[in-house]
Each structure stands twice: as C-alpha cells, then as structure tokens.
N, C-alpha and C positions, 0 to 999 in steps of 0.2 A: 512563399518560397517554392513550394511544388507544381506550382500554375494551376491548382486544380480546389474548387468549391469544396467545400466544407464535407459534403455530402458526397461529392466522388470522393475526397480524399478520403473516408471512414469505408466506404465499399473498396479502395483499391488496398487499404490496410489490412482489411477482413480476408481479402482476398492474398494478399501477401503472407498474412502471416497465422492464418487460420483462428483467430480471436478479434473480439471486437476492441476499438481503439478505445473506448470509455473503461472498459476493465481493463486493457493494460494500465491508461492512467491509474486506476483507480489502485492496480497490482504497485505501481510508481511509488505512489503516495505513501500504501502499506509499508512499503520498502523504506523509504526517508525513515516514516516516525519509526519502524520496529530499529534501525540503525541507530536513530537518536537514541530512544531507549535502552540500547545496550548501548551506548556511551557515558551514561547517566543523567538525561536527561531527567525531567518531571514530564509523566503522563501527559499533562496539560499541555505542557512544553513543547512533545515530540509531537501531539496531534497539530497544534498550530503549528512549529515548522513545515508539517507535508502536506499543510495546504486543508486540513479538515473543519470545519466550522469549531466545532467543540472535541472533549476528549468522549461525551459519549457518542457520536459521529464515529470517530475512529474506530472504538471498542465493536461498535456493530459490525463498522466494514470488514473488521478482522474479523469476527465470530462467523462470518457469512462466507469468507473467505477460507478460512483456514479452518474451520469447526472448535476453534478453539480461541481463550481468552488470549489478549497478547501479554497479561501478567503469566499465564501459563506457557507460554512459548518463550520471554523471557527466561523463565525458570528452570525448563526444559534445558537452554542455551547454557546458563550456567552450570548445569549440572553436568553436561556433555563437556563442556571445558576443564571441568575439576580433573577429568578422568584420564 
C-alpha cells in the first residue's frame, strides 16, 4: 500500500513516529486483549484474540510492558470505576 519494502517502511515509521513498529504492534495486541479482558473475556480468550500465541505469551508482554500483571491492571480498572 505504502510503495515502500518492509525495512524502509519500519525506518520511515521509527522516524515518524519516534517508536519502533514491532512495539507499537506489540502495544496493538496489549490493547485488544486488555479490552477483551475488561469485557469479560477468559485470559485464554483475550490472549488469542490479539494475536498472542498462548495466555502466558500475553502475561509476559504485559509485565514487560507495563511493570505489572494484567490481572492487576484489570483490578486496578475496576476499582478506579467503583469510585
């Protein structure tokens, strides 16, 4: 669509938008499942919808990502809604 190789396209990305195109994906993914997850999904569930091999696949990329478990960011969420 861009007219441009794989490998310009991720340098003209980095360069747009100051982050590399695999962690935004990867930011993408987190986003679907933790969405799923506060819909009610099951773990399992939300990691397969956003594309992650298994739910511990998920759990890591989140812990790496956000320093925190996504059951505790869920829970965080809820408690911020109560209020």
């Amino acid at each position: 669509i861009a007219n441009l190789s794989s490998t310009r396209f991720s340098h003209w990305f980095v360069e747009r938008t100051g982050i590399p195109l695999r962690s935004y994906k990867k930011w993408l993914k987190l986003r679907v499942a933790m969405d799923a997850l506060l819909d009610g999904e099951s773990p399992i569930d939300a990691a397969l919808m956003a594309g992650f091999s298994d739910q511990a696949h998920m759990s890591r990329a989140f812990s790496e990502s956000f320093g925190l478990t996504y059951l505790d960011a869920r829970k965080a969420w809820e408690n911020f809604n109560q209020k």
